[in-house]
Each structure stands twice: as C-alpha cells, then as structure tokens.
NUZA-71330 format. One record per residue (C-alpha): residue number from 0; residue in one letter; x, y, z. Coordinates in steps of 0.5 Angstrom, whole numbers. Layout:
N
NUM / A / X / Y / Z
...
END
This chain:
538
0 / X / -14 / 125 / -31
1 / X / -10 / 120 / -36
2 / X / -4 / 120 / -32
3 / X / -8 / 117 / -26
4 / X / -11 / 112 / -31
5 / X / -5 / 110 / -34
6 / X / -2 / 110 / -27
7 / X / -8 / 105 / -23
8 / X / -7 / 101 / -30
9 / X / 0 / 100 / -29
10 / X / 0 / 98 / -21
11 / X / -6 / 93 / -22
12 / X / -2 / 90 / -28
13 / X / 3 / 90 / -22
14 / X / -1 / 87 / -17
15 / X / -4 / 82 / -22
16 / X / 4 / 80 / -24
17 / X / 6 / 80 / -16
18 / X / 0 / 74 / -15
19 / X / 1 / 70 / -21
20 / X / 8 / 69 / -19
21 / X / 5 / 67 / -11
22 / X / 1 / 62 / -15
23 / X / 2 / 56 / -11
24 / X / 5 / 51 / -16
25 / X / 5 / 43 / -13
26 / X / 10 / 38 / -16
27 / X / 7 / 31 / -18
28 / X / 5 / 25 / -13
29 / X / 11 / 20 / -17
30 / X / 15 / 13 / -14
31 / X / 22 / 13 / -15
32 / X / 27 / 7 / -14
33 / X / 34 / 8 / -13
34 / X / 39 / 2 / -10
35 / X / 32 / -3 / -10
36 / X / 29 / 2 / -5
37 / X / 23 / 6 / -7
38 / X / 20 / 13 / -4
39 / X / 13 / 16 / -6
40 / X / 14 / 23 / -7
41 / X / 8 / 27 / -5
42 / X / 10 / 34 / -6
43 / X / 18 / 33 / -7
44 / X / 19 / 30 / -1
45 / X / 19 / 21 / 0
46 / X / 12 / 21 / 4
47 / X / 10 / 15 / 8
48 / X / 3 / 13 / 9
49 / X / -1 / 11 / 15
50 / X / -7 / 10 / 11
51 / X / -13 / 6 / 14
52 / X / -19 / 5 / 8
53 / X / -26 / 5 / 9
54 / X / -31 / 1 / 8
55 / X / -34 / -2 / 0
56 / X / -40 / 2 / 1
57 / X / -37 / 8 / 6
58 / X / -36 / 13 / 0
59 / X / -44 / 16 / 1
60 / X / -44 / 23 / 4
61 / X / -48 / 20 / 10
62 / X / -43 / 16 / 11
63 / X / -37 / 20 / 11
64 / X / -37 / 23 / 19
65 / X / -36 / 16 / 20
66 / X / -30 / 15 / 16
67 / X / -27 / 23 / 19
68 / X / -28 / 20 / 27
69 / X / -24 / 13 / 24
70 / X / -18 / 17 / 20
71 / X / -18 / 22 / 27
72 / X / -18 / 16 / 32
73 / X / -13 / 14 / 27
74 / X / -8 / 19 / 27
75 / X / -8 / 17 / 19
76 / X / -5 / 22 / 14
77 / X / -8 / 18 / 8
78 / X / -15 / 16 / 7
79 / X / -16 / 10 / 2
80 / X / -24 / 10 / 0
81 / X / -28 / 7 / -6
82 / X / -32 / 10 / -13
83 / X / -37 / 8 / -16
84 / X / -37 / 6 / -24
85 / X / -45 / 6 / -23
86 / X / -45 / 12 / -19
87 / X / -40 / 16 / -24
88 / X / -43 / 14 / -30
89 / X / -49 / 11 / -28
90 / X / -53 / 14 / -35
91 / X / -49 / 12 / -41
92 / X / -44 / 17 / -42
93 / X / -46 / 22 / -38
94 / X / -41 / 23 / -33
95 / X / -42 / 25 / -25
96 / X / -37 / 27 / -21
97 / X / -40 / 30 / -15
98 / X / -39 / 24 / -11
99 / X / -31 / 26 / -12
100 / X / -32 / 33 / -11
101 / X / -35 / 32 / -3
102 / X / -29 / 27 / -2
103 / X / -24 / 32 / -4
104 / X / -27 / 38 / -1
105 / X / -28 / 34 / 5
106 / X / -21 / 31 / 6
107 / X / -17 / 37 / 4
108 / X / -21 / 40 / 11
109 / X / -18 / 34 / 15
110 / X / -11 / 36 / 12
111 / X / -10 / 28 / 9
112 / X / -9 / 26 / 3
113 / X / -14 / 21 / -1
114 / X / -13 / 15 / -5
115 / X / -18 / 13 / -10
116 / X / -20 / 6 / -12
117 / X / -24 / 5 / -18
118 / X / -29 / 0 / -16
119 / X / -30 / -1 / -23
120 / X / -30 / -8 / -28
121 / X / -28 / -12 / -22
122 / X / -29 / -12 / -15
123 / X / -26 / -18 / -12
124 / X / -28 / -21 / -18
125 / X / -34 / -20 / -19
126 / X / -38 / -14 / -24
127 / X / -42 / -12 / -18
128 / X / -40 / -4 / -20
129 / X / -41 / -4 / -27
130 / X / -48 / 1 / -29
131 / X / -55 / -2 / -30
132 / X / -54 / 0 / -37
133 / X / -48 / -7 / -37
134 / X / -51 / -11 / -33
135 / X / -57 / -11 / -37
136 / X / -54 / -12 / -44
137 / X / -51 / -19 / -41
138 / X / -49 / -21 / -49
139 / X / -46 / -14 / -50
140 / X / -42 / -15 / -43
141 / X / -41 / -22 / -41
142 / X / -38 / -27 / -36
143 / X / -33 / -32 / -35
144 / X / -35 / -38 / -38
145 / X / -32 / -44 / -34
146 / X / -30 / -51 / -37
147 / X / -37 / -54 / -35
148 / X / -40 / -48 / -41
149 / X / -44 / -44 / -34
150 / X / -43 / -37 / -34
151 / X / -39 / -35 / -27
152 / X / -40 / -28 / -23
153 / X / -34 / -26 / -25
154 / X / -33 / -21 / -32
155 / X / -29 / -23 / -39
156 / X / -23 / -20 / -40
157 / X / -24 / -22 / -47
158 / X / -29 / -17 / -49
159 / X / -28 / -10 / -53
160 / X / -33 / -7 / -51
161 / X / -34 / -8 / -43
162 / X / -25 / -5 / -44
163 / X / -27 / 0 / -49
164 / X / -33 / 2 / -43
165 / X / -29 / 2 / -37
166 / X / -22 / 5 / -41
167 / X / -27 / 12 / -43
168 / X / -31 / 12 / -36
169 / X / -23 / 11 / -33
170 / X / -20 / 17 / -38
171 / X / -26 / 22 / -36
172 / X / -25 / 21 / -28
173 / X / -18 / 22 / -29
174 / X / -19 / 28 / -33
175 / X / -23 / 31 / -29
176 / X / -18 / 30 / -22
177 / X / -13 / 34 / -26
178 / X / -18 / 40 / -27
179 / X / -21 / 39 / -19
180 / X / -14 / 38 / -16
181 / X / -9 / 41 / -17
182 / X / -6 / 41 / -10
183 / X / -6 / 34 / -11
184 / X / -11 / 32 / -5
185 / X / -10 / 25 / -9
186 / X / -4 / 22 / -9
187 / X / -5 / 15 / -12
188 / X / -11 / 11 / -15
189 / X / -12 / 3 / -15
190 / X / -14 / 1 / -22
191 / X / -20 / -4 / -20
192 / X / -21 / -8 / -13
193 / X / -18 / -16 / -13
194 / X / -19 / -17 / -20
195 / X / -20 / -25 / -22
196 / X / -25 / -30 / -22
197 / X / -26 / -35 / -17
198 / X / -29 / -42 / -19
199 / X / -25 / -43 / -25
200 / X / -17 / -42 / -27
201 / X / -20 / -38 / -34
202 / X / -25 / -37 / -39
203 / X / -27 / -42 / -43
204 / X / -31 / -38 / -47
205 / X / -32 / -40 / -55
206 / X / -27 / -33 / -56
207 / X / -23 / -35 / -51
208 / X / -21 / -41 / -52
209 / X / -19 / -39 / -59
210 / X / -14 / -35 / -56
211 / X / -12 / -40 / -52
212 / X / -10 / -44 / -57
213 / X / -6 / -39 / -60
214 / X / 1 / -37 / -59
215 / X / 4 / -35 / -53
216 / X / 4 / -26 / -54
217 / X / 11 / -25 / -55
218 / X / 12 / -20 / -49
219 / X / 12 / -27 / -44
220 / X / 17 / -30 / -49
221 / X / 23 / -26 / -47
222 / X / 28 / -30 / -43
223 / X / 28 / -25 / -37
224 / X / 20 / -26 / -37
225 / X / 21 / -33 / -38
226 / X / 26 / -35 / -33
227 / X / 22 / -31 / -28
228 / X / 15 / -35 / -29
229 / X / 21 / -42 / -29
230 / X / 20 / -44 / -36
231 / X / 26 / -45 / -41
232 / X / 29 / -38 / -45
233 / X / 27 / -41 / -51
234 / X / 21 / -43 / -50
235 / X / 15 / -42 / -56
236 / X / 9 / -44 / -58
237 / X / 2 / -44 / -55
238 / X / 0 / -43 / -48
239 / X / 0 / -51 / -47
240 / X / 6 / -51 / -50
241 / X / 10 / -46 / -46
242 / X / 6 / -46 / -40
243 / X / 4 / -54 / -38
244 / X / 0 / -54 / -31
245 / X / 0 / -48 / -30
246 / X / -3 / -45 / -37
247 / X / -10 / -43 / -35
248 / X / -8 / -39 / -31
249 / X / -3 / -36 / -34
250 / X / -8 / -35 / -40
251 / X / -12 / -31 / -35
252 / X / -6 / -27 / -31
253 / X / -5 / -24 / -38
254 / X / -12 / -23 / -40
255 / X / -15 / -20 / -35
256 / X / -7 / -15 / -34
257 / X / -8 / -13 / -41
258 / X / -15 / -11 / -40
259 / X / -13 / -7 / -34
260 / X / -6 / -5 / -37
261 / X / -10 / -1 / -43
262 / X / -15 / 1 / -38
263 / X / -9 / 5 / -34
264 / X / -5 / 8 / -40
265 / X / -12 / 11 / -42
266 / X / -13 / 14 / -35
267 / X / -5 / 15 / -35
268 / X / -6 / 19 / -40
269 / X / -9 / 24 / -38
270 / X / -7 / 24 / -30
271 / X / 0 / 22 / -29
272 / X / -1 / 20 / -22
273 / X / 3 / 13 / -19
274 / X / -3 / 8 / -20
275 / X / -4 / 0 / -17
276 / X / -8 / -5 / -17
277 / X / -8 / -10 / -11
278 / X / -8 / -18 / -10
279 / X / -12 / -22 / -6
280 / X / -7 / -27 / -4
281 / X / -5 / -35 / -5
282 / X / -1 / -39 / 0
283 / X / 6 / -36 / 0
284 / X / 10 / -43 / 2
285 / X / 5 / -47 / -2
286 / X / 5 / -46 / -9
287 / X / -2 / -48 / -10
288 / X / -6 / -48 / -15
289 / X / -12 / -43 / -18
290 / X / -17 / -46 / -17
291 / X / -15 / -46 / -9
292 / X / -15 / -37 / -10
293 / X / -18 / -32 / -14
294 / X / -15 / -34 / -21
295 / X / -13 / -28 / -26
296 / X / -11 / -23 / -21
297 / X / -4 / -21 / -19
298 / X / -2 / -26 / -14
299 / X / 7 / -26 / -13
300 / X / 7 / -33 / -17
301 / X / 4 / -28 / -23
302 / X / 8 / -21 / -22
303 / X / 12 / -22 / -28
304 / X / 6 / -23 / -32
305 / X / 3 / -17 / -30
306 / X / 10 / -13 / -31
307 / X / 9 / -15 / -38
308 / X / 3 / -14 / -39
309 / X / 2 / -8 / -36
310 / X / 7 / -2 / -36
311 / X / 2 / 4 / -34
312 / X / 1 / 0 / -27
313 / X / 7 / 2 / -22
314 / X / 5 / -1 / -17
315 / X / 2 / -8 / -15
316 / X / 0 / -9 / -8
317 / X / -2 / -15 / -3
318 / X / -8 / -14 / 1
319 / X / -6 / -19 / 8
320 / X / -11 / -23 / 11
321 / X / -7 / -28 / 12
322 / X / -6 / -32 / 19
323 / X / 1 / -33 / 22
324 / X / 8 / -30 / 23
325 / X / 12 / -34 / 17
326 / X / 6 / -33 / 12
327 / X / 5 / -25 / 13
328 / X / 12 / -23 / 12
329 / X / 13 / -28 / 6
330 / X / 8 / -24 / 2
331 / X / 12 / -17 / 4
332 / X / 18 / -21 / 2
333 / X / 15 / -22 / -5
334 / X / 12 / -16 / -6
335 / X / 18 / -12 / -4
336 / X / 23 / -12 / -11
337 / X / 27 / -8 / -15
338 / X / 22 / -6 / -20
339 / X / 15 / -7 / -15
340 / X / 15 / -2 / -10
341 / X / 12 / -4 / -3
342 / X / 5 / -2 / -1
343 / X / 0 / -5 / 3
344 / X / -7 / -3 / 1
345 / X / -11 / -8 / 5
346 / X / -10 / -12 / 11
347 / X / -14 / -14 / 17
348 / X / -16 / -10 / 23
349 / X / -13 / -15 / 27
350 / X / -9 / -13 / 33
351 / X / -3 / -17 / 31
352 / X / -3 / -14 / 24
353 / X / -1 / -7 / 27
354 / X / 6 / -10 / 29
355 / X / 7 / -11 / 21
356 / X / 8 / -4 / 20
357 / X / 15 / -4 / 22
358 / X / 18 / -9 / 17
359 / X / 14 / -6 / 11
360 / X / 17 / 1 / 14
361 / X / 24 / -3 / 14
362 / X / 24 / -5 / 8
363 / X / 22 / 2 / 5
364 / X / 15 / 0 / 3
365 / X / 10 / 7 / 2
366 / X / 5 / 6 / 6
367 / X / 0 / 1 / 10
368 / X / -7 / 1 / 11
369 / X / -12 / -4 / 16
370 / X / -18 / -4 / 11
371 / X / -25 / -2 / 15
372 / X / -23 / 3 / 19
373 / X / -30 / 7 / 21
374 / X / -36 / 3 / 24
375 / X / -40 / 2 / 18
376 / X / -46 / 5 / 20
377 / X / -49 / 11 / 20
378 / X / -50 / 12 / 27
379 / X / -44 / 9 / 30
380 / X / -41 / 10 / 37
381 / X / -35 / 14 / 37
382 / X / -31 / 10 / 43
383 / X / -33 / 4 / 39
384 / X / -29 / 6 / 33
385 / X / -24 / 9 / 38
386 / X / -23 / 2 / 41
387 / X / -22 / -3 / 35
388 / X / -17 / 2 / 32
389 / X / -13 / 3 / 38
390 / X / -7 / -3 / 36
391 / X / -5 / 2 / 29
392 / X / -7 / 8 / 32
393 / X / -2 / 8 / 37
394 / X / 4 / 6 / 32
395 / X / 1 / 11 / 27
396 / X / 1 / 17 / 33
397 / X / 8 / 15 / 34
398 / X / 10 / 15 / 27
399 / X / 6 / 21 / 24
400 / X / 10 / 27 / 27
401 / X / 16 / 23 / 24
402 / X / 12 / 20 / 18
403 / X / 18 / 24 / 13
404 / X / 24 / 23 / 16
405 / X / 22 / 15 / 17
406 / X / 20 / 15 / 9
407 / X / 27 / 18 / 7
408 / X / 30 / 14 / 12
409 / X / 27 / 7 / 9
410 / X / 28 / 10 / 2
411 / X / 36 / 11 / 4
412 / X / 36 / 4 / 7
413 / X / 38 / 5 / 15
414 / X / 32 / 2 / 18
415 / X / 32 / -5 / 20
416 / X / 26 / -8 / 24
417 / X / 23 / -14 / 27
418 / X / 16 / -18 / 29
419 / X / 14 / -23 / 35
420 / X / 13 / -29 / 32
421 / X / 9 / -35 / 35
422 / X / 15 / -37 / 39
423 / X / 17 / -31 / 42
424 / X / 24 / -33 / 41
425 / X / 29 / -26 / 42
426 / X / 31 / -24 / 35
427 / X / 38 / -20 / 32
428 / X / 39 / -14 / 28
429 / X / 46 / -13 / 24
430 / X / 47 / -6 / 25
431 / X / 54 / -6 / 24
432 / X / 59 / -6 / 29
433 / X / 55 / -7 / 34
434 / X / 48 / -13 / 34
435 / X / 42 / -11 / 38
436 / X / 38 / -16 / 41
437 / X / 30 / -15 / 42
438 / X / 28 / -20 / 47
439 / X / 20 / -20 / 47
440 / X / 15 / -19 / 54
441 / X / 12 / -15 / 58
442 / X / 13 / -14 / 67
443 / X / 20 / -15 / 67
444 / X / 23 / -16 / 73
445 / X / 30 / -15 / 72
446 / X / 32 / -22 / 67
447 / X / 24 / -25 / 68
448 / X / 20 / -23 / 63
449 / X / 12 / -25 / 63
450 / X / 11 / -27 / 56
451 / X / 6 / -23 / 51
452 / X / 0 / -27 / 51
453 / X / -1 / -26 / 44
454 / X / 5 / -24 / 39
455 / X / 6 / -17 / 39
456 / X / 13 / -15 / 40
457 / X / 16 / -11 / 35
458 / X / 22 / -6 / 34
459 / X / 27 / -2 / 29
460 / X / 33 / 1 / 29
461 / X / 35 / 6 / 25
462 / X / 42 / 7 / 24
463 / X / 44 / 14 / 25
464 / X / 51 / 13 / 25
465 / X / 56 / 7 / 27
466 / X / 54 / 9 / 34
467 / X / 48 / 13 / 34
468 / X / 41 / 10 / 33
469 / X / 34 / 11 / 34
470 / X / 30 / 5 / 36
471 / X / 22 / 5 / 36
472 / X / 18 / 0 / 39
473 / X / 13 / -4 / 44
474 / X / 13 / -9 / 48
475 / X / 19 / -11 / 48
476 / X / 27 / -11 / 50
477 / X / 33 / -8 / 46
478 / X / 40 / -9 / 49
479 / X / 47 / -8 / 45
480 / X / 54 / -11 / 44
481 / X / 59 / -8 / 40
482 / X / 61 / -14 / 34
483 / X / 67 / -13 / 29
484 / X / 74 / -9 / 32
485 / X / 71 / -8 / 38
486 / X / 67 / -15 / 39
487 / X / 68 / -18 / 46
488 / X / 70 / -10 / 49
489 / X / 66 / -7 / 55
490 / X / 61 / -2 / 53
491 / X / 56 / 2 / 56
492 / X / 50 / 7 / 53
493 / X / 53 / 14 / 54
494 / X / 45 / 16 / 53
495 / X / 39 / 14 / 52
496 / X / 33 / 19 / 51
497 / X / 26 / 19 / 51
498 / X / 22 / 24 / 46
499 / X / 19 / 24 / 40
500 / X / 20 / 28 / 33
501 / X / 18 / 36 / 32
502 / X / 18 / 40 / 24
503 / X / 24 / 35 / 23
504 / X / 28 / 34 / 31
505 / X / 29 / 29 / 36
506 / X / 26 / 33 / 42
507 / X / 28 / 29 / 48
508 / X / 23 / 29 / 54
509 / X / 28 / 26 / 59
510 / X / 34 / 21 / 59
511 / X / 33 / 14 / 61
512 / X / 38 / 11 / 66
513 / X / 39 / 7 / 73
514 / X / 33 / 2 / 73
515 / X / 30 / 5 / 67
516 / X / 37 / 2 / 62
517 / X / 40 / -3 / 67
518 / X / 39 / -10 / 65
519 / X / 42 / -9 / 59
520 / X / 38 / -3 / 55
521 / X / 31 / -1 / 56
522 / X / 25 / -4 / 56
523 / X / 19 / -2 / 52
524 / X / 11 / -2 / 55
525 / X / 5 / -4 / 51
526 / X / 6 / 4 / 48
527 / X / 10 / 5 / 43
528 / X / 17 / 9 / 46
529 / X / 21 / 13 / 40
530 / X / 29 / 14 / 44
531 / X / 35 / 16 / 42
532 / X / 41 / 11 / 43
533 / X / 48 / 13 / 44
534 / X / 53 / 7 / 45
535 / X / 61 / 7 / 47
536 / X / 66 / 2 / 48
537 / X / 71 / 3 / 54
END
C-alpha cells in the first residue's frame, strides 16, 4: 500500500514538472534600433501594426461590438482604445480594473493585440478625464493661467500634487497589467492623449513664472541639446536668456515632458513595456509660432526637449490630420530619426490617408492607425463601417498575411515607397542597379493612362536581391531600367508573378505576362496587387 503511495506520489511530481516546463513563456513587447532603423518586437519577432483606433468614449463595454466589427472590417492586427482616469480611479484610492479586464478578455478572443491610452492628466489639453474628486478641488489641482491672469481649460504641469496623483493612478495600472497579462495581449501604451495647452504658450501662474525666471535645468544646456533646438553650445542663464522668442514655449515643452516623464518612470517601473505619447501638430514647412498650436505638446521643433526631459518615454508619435502631400510626408520625415522610432497613432479617415502607409512602412515605422474607426453608436450598421473603413482595409488585408516579413524588411532597411502627390507627376525609385519608374492613373490603354481623380497612387519596392523585388501597390504603373554597368543595355522581366504571403511564402496564384507586362511592366488597379519581380539584361 505504501508503495502505491509513493508510486501515485512520484508520477504527480512528474506530470506537475512536465507542465511547469510547458508553461508558455512570452518575451516582452520592446523598440529596437539598429543603423537608424528601429522594430517593435512583439513576442521576439519585429511586428507591424495595422492599427486602427476607436473612438474617445468607445472603451464601454456596450460599445465594444462596434469596435470588433471596425477592426474585423479592418483586417486590423492591433486595436488602439482609451482608459479612463475617472473610471480607473473614480473614488480616491480605490482602483478599478474592470474596464481593462473586458478589453483584454475581448481582444485576446479576436487574436489582436491592444494598445492602452492613458487619457489621464490631459486629453487634447484639457483635464476632461481627471476623477470628480480633482475637478472638484480646483485650488488643490489647477489650470494654467494665462498672461491675462484668466484660468485655461488646460492643467498646470507645475503642481505636485495633480503629478503625485496621476503617477500613483499610472503605476497601479501598469501594476496591474503585468499581473492580468502576461501573454502580453498589451503591446504598448500612450501615456496621456496630445497633452499642451491652447490659448496660451505657458502658465503664467505666480509658481510658474517663478521658475520661469530661473536658470535654465541643465539637461537643455548640454551642447548636443542645444545645437538641436538652434541655440549656441555655450549658451546659459534663464529661459529669456537662452531661448529668446521662443522661451515660453520651450518653458512649457519642459514642463509639461517632466511631468509626463515621471508619470512614465513610475508606471515603467512596474511594467517595462515600450510607452508614447503622441503630438497634435503645427505646420511642418512654417515654423510658426505657439500660439498658432497646442503649446507644450511634443511638436517636431520640440522632440529635443522631450528627449531630455523624459527618458522613460521611447517613442514620440505624430497624430496626421493635416491636408497635402508635401506637409504629410514632412511630418513622417521629422518623426522618423535615429533616437525616435516611427509610429503614427492617429490620422484621419480620409481615404487619401491610406496611401501614406507605404512610406511609413518604408521608412521602417512600427505601425499606423486612422483614428475612429468604429461607427460610434451603439446601434450602427455594419455596412456602413464597412464602407468608410474600405480605403485602409484593403492595403491592410494585403499587409496582414505578411505583417512580419515587411516589418523585418523595413527594420533591415530594403523597402523603398512612393506617394501620388497632387501633381500626379511619375516619381523614381533607386534600387541600385536598376531604377523603377511609377507612373500614377488608372484605365490604361497602352501608353494612355486616365489620371486618378484624387491622388492615390502609391507603390513599394522591397529589394530581395540585385535583381529580384517584390512590388506592393495600387493605382499605379511600375517599369524598370537597369542603371550602373549594364545602364543603357536591352532588358526584360524573366517573371512577374502574382500572389500573396502564406506562414512566411510568396505563394504565386498566376505569372503576368503579354498584355498584362507590356508596355513596360505591369499595371496596378485600385486593389492593391503584391507581385514577385524577377528582371534580366540581354
């Protein structure tokens, strides 16, 4: 009898070892950067999102069919959806998760990944989502005073107390989503929503205007800071002093980052996973001044500033609603640097928008995502949705079977796209020792071509070898020439093959050729094509 104790003993000891070690272990989400290039790992692997984000007061759980019909429609892999401070902590130090537990539950069943925005201290500038218990102490947890001495609907970085409240409501969040997910459902999380204040370059208040007046912290004054924002490396002395025209809103850029940047160390510490924040923007040809924009926020002319001021942040992000070519793909230039990765959280609906996809993904950007995608009503029509989502979810339906291989791709620095601009002018591509042309229309009838009614073209190129690419595109004609050694010699495509990406596998569904490559290469309809290029010279 004891022996067939000690025998059941032993085997359950066995089964029990046997499951620890099949115990699923999930590598953390983190940004990598290498040769300026950088990649979202998400579970060890560079990961693309194709995001879409829902609307401000969609997080509900009434709301939430609505949001899984977009992101299906969509052929979205990641869902970015606000939290609530009220909610979270709507009672003073009693903290409720529940909201987060629905969302986790919920898009682990739709297999995509979330992205949490802490819609906390400010959203678009305001304290709209701070508790009850804050607003209702406005001499504990103030606005911003502006030069007149009137009050803004916009909070003060200044003040201890409103930072000491968000950073414990943040830190018990992220505290909590290391214990609820540990698969990492989340990947990233936005810390506060385009924080600033408009109607005024700073706070004006008695506290400020003391700190104001003092020295400049000496984080700003290094050189490699300085050179950055255009001032002299040796420059010192007070924020007049070292910043002229521009130290009220550098004041505030600082201001409002270091409050955000201890906010971000404290949750940080408690969960590592990559954290943003994300810019409502200014003209990017112009260099206006603040009081044409949200002051304060991390605006391009300001990323220096926010580097300094908050190191815990990894990644500074530009929401796009702006209008033309040459304005859209500045502000993806200047977002796109060495020690900032690209991403763009928000950007409007627009069908236009969805062209700008490629050169993000060209640039190796980690992700997008068209802010409002579901109907934001609780009894909204699917076709609707389906609809207005149409222009990004057929690119994303494209992109999705290959979502890896084209991340990896754009972190190893092989894409290379190009965007319809409001000329419609053909643009080039460099690929070494062969240029392609990509001339932008539809209906072609040999050389003629109807031109696109609004600018929609785009294409890219992924380099595979010397003569070997994949090209992506839509509404649009791609043709080749060989440069270099063989410039000017008589060349051919050996084969251009239609298909898409399976578990990793350009799987051709038929090769192009006759009608369908004559005329120099082959043509892309308004749906986006993915083909496999193979070019000779003779």
């Amino acid at each position: 009898m004891k022996k067939n104790i000690l025998l059941w003993f032993v085997l359950l000891l066995l089964v029990a070892n046997k499951a620890i070690g099949q115990k699923n272990t999930y590598l953390m989400p983190r940004v990598i950067e290498k040769n300026g290039h950088h990649a979202l790992l998400v579970d060890g692997k560079p990961f693309l999102m194709l995001g879409g984000q829902a609307h401000n007061s969609s997080a509900w759980p009434g709301m939430l069919p609505q949001v899984w019909a977009a992101v299906e429609a969509m052929h979205a892999n990641t869902l970015e959806i606000p939290i609530y401070w009220e909610q979270v902590e709507a009672t003073q130090g009693k903290f409720d998760f529940s909201v987060i537990d629905t969302l986790l539950l919920q898009t682990r069943a739709h297999k995509v990944k979330l992205v949490l925005l802490w819609f906390a201290t400010w959203k678009n500038g305001s304290n709209h989502y701070m508790p009850h218990w804050m607003k209702n102490n406005a001499a504990k947890y103030p606005n911003v005073t502006n030069k007149k001495g009137q009050l803004i609907d916009s909070p003060s970085p200044n003040i201890e107390a409103t930072l000491e409240a968000d950073t414990r409501a943040f830190a018990a969040v992220m505290r909590y989503l290391k214990k609820a997910d540990p698969q990492h459902t989340v990947i990233m999380v936005q810390v506060e929503n385009e924080p600033g204040a408009w109607d005024t370059q700073r706070d004006y208040s008695p506290l400020a205007q003391k700190i104001f007046e003092g020295p400049v912290p000496a984080e700003l004054l290094k050189p490699e800071v300085l050179k950055a924002l255009k001032r002299p490396a040796n420059a010192t002395g007070t924020w007049k002093q070292v910043f002229e025209e521009r130290a009220d809103e550098y004041f505030h850029a600082w201001s409002v980052a270091r409050f955000i940047g201890k906010v971000a160390a404290a949750g940080k510490a408690e969960y590592a996973l990559p954290l943003y924040v994300n810019a409502a923007l200014r003209d990017p040809l112009t260099n206006p001044m603040a009081n044409s924009y949200e002051s304060g926020g991390p605006t391009d002319n300001v990323i220096p500033i926010y580097k300094a001021a908050a190191p815990a942040i990894d990644v500074l992000s530009p929401d796009i609603y702006l209008d033309g070519s040459e304005r859209i793909l500045k502000v993806i230039e200047l977002y796109d640097r060495p020690d900032n990765a690209l991403f763009v959280p928000e950007a409007s609906l627009a069908p236009h928008m969805a062209g700008y996809i490629y050169d993000v993904i060209a640039r190796g950007g980690i992700g997008f995502s068209p802010f409002g995608i579901d109907s934001n009503r609780p009894d909204g029509k699917k076709t609707e949705t389906v609809e207005r989502l149409a222009p990004f979810a057929q690119d994303y339906k494209v992109f999705a079977p290959m979502m890896r291989e084209l991340a990896q791709w754009g972190f190893d620095g092989k894409i290379k796209a190009v965007v319809e601009r409001e000329d419609n002018a053909a643009q080039t591509i460099d690929l070494g020792a062969w240029q392609a042309t990509v001339t932008f229309g539809s209906n072609w009838r040999g050389n003629d071509v109807t031109p696109n009614a609004k600018p929609n073209g785009r294409a890219m190129i992924i380099k595979l070898g010397e003569n070997n690419f994949i090209v992506i595109g839509a509404l649009c004609h791609v043709t080749f020439k060989p440069l270099g050694s063989n410039q000017g010699k008589v060349w051919q495509y050996l084969t251009v093959e239609e298909g898409q990406y399976e578990k990793g596998v350009f799987k051709p569904i038929r090769i192009l050729n006759g009608d369908e490559t004559d005329w120099g290469g082959p043509r892309l309809g308004s749906t986006p094509l993915v083909l496999q290029v193979t070019l000779s010279v003779r």
